[in-house]
C-alpha positions in Angstrom: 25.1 -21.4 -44.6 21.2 -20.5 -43.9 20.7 -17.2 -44.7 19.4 -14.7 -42.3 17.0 -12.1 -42.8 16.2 -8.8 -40.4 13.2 -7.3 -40.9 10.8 -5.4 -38.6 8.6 -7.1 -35.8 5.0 -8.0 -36.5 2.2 -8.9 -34.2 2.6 -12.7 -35.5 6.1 -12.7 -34.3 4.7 -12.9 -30.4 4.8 -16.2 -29.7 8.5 -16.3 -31.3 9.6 -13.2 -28.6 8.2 -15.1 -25.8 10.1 -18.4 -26.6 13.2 -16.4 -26.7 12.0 -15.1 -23.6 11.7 -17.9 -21.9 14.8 -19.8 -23.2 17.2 -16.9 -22.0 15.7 -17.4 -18.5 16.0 -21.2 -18.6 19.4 -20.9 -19.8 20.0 -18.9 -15.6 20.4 -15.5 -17.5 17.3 -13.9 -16.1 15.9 -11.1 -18.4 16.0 -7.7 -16.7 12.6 -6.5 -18.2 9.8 -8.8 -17.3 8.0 -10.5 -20.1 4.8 -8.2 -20.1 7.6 -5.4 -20.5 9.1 -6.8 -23.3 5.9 -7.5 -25.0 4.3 -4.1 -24.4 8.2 -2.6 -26.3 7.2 -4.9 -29.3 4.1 -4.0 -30.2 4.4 0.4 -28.5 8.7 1.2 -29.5 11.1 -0.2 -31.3 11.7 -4.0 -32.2 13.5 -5.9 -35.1 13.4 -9.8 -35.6 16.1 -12.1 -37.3 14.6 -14.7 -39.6 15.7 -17.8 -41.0 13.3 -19.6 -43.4 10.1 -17.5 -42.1 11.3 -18.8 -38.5 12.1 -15.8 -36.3 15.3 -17.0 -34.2 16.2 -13.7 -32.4 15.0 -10.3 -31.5 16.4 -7.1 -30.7 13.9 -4.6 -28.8 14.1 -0.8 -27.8 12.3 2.3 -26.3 13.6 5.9 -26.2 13.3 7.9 -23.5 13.7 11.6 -24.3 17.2 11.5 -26.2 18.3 8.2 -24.5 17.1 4.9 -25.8 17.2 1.6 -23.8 17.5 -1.5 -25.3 15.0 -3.5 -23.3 15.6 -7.4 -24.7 18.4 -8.6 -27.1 18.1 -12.8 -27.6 19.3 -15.1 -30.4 18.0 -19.0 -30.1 20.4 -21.1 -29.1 21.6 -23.3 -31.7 21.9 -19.9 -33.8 24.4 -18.5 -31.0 28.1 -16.7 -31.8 26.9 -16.5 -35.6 26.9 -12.8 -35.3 23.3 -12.9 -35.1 23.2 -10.2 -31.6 25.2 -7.6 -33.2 23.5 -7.2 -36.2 20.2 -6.5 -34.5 21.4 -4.1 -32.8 22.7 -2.3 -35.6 19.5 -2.5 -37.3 17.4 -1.6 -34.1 19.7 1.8 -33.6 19.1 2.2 -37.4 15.8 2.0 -36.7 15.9 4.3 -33.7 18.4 7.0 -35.4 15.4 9.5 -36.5 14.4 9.7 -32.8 17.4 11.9 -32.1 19.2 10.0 -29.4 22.4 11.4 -27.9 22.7 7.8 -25.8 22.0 4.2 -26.5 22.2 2.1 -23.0 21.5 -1.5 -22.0 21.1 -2.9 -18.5 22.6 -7.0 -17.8 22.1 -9.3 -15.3 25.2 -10.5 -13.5 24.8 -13.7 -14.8 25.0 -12.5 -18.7 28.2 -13.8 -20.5 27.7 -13.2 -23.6 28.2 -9.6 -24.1 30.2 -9.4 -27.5 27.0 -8.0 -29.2 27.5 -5.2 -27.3 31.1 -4.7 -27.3 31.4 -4.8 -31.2 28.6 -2.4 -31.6 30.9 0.3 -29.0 28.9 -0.2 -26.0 31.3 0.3 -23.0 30.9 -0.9 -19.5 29.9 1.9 -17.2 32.2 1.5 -13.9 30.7 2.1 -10.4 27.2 2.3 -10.9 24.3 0.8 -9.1 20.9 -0.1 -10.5 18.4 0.5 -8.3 14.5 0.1 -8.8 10.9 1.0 -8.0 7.9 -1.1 -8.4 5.0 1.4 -9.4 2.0 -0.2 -6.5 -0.9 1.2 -8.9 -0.9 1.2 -12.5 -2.5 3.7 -14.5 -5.4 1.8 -15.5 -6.6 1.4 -12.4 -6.7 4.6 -11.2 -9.9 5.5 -13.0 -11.7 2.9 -10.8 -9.7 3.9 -7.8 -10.9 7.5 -8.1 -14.8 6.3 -8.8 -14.7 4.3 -5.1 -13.3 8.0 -3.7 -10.1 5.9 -2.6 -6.5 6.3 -2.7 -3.1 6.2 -2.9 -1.6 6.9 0.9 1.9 8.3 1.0 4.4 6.4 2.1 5.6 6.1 6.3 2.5 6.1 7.7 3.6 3.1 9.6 6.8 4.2 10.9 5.0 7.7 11.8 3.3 5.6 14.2 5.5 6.0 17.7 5.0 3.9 20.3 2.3 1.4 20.5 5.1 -1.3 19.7 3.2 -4.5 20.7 0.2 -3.2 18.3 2.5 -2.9 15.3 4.9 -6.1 16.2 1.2 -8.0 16.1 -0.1 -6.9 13.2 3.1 -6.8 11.1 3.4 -10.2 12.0 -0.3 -11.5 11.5 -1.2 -9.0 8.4 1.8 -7.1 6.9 4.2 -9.8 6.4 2.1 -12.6 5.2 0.6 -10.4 2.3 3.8 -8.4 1.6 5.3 -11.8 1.2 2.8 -14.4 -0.3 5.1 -17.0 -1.8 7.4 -17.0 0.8 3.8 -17.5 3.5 2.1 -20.0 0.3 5.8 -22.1 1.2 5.4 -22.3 4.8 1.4 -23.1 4.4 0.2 -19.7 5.5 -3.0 -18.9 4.1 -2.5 -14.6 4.1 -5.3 -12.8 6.3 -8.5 -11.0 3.7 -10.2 -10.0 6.6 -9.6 -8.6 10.2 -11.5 -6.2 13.1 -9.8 -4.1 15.2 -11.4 -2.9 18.7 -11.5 -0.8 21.3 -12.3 2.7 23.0 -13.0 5.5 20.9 -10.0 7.4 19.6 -7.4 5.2 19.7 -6.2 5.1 16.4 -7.9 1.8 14.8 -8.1 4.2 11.6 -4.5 5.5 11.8 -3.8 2.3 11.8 -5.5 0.9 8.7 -4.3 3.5 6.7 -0.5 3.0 8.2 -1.3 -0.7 6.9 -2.3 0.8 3.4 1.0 2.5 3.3 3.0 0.0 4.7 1.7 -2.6 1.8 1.5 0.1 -0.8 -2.0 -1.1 -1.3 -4.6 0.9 -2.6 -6.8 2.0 0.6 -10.8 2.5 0.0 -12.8 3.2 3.1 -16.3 3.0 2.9 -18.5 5.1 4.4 -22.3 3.2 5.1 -23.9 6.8 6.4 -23.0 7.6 2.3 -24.2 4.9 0.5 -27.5 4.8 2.5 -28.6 8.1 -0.1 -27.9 5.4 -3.3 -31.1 4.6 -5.0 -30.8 0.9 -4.5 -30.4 1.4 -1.2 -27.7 0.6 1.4 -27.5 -3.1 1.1 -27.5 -2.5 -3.0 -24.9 0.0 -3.1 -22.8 -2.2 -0.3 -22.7 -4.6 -3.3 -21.9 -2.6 -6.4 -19.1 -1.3 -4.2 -17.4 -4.4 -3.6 -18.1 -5.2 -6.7 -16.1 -2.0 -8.1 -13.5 -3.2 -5.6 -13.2 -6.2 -7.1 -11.5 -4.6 -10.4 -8.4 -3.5 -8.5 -4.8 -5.2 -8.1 -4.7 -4.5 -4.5 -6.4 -3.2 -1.7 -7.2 -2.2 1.5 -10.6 -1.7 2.1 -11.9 -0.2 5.6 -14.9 -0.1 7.3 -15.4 2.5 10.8 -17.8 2.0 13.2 -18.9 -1.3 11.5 -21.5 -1.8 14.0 -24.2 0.2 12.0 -24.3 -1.8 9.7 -23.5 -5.6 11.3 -25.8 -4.9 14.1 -27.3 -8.3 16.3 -30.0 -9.8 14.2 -33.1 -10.7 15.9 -36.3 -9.5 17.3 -39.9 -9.2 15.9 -40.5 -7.5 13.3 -37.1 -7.4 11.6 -35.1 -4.1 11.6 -34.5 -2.7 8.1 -30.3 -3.0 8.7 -30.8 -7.0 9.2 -30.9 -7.0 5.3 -27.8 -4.9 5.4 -26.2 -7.3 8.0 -27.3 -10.6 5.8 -25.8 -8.7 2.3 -23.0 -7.9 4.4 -22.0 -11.6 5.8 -22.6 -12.9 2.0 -20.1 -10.5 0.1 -17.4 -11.5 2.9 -17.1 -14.8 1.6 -16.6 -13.4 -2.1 -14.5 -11.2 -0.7 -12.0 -13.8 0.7 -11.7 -15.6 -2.6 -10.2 -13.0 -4.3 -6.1 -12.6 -4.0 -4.4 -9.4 -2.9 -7.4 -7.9 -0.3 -7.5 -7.2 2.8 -10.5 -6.0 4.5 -10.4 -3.9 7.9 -13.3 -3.2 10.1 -13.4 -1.0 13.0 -15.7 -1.0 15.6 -15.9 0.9 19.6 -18.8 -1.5 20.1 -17.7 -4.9 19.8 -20.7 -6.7 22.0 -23.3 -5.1 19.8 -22.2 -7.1 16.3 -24.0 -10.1 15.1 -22.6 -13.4 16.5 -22.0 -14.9 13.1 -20.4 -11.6 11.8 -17.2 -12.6 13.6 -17.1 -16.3 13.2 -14.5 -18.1 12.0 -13.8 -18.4 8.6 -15.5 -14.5 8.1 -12.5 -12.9 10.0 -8.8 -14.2 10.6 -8.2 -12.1 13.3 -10.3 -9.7 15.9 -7.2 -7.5 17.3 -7.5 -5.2 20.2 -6.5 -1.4 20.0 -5.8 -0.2 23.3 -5.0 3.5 24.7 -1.2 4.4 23.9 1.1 3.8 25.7 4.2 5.8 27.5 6.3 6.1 23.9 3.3 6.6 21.9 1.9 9.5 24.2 5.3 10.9 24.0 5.6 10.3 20.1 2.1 12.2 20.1 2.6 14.9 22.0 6.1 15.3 19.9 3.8 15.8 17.0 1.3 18.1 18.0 4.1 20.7 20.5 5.7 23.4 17.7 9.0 22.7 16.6 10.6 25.9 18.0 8.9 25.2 21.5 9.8 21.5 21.9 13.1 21.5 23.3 11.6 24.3 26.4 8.9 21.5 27.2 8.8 18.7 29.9 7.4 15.9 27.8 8.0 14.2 30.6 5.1 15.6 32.5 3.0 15.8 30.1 3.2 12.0 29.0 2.6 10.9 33.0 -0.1 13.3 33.3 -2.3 11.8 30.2 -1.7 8.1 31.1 -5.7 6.9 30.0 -5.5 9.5 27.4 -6.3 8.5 23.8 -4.3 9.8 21.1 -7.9 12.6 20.1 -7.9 13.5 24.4 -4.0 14.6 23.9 -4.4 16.3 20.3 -7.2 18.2 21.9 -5.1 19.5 24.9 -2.7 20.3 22.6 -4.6 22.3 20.3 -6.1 24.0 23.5 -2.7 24.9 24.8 -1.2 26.2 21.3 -4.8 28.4 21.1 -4.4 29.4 25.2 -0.8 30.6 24.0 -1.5 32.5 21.3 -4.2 34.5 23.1 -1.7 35.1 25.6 0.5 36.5 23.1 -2.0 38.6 21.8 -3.8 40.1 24.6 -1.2 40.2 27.5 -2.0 41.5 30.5 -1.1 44.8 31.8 1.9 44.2 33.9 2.8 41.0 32.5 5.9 39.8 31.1 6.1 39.5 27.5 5.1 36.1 26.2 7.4 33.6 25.1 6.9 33.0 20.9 4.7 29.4 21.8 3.3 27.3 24.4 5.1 25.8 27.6 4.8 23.4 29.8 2.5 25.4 32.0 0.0 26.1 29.0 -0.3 22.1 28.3 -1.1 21.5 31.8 -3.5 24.1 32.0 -4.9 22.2 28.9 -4.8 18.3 30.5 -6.4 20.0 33.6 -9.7 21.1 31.5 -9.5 18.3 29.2 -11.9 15.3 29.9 -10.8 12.1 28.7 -12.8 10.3 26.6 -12.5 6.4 27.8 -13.9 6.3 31.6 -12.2 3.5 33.6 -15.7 1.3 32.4 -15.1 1.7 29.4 -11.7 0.6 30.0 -12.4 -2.1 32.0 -14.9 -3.3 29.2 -12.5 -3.5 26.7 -9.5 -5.5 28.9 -12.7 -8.0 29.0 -13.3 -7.8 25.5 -9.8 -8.7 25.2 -10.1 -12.1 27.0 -14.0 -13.1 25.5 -13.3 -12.1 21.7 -10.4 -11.2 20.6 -8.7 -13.8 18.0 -4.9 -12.9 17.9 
């Protein structure tokens, strides 16, 4: 019988690991660590290699992780199978592994794994009701250097269900963004091509940031927002410094990158002589298209002032959808107001009233009166008149319509008007 040798791994034993790899997956027992994982244990932790006539024909690798080790791949070629092969690999990896001090040595299986007698003559035992359960990590460390130089950032997660109300807004664009991205192979299938570039619209303060960012979060994409009032200080100049970011951006896995108030700097083009921003505008429209080539980006602009961009700024082919952000509605007033009214005063408060009396109020009108009432409140507490009544300990209803009654609301019924137009000219749904 061929003798077998174990020895320890060596970078030329690569292409031998990811043959193994790849057999064990062929054979419908899918690895639990993925190949980079595997690879990245070879060359960083812990692997040993059987050998037959200089021909490595199975591998057993391991990391530690304080004083429990993991054995991340175990694989013997096929034709070499029920020889023994598996369990004296893992002898010699635990030898191997012994002057790390480990109290525990555990492996993870797939379901579909049958051959376990490796395992079982070495004394591993099979752990009864327990669940494996795991977490993709959305940024990797590497990338967080570049991450950090843009000024962007990792959002934390439920931003989008934070979001109350406003449930055909979310329904739209987790149907047109969220869900093609979050599930590319499954849209690549149908012959979805996912969205890299979208605008929202509408009247100031309405949430067309909150909402980018609850996108961010929602993906678990990196979220970048640049700000053109910035980069216009940069030595090269706005329309130089608009490049090198994108180009920066480019470097990352994922990302959301957002744009407010995008009309400063995709203004109409025209007129004699030509405005310094045209050259802005022109760079603009040409990184779009470079933009869209690359996988794994979405790009959000926001704008109050839809009629004032360039014509061929929202075209077809630059944008996949223009999406209209309207005042909230009933739930998301409500959902508002929930947020902003103290805990301990909530349940005394007729949100009721407060919701009817805001309808054409945008989500800044109501934190304002809310922030006016808590302050009202507070003074009231404070300084209380002579003969009053002592204060409750926070604001009531009364104080928060006091506060709707002085607070002027921000879209007028034009503006409003405007945008319900703006819905049926431009938007792209």
């Amino acid at each position: 019988m061929t003798t077998v040798r174990i020895r320890d791994f060596q970078p030329d034993d690569i292409d031998r690991i990811l043959h193994l790899w790849e057999e064990m997956r062929l054979a419908q027992t899918e690895p639990v660590y993925s190949l980079p994982e595997v690879l990245a244990s070879c060359q960083q932790d812990h692997a040993v290699v059987a050998v037959v006539d200089d021909v490595v024909i199975g591998a057993a690798v391991g990391r530690a992780a304080h004083a429990q080790g993991w054995i991340v791949f175990l694989a013997t070629a096929e034709k070499h199978q029920r020889r023994g092969i598996g369990g004296t690999l893992l002898a010699a990896l635990e030898k191997r592994m012994a002057p790390l001090g480990l109290s525990k040595l555990s492996v993870l299986l797939p379901e579909t794994a049958v051959r376990v007698g490796a395992f079982s003559e070495q004394g591993f035992e099979t752990k009864k009701n327990l669940r494996y359960l795991e977490r993709r990590i959305p940024v990797q460390r590497n990338e967080l250097s570049a991450l950090s130089e843009l000024g962007g950032r990792i959002l934390p997660r439920g931003l989008w269900t934070s979001i109350g109300g406003m449930a055909k807004e979310k329904e739209l664009l987790e149907r047109r963004l969220v869900m093609p991205l979050a599930n590319s192979d499954l849209a690549d299938q149908f012959g979805v091509q996912p969205p890299s570039a979208v605008v929202l619209f509408g009247p100031p303060g309405t949430g067309k940031t909150t909402f980018a960012r609850a996108i961010a979060s929602r993906l678990e994409w990196s979220f970048v927002e640049v700000f053109p009032s910035r980069l216009a200080s940069d030595p090269a100049g706005l329309a130089g410094a608009l490049r090198e970011t994108f180009t920066k951006i480019a470097d990352l896995e994922h990302a959301v990158v957002f744009i407010d108030e995008v009309e400063e700097i995709a203004v109409q083009r025209g007129g004699e002589p030509p405005s310094a921003m045209q050259g802005v505008t022109n760079e603009l429209l040409k990184i779009i298209p470079t933009f869209r080539d690359q996988p794994n980006r979405l790009l959000v602009c926001a704008t109050n002032f839809i009629r004032s961009l360039d014509t061929a700024f929202l075209r077809h082919g630059r944008f996949d959808y223009v999406i209209p952000i309207g005042l909230p509605d009933e739930d998301a007033r409500a959902s508002i107001w929930a947020r902003y009214i103290p805990a301990q005063s909530l349940d005394g408060v007729d949100l009721a009233a407060l919701v009817a009396r805001t309808e054409g109020f945008s989500p800044a009108d109501i934190e304002y009166a809310a922030r006016k009432a808590s302050q009202r409140a507070l003074e009231a507490a404070l300084y209380p008149e002579q003969d009053g009544a002592p204060r409750a300990s926070g604001p009531q209803t009364a104080d928060y319509l006091h506060a709707i009654g002085e607070t002027r609301a921000t879209v007028s019924a034009d503006v409003a008007a405007a945008f319900l137009e703006d819905i049926d000219r431009i938007a792209r749904l």
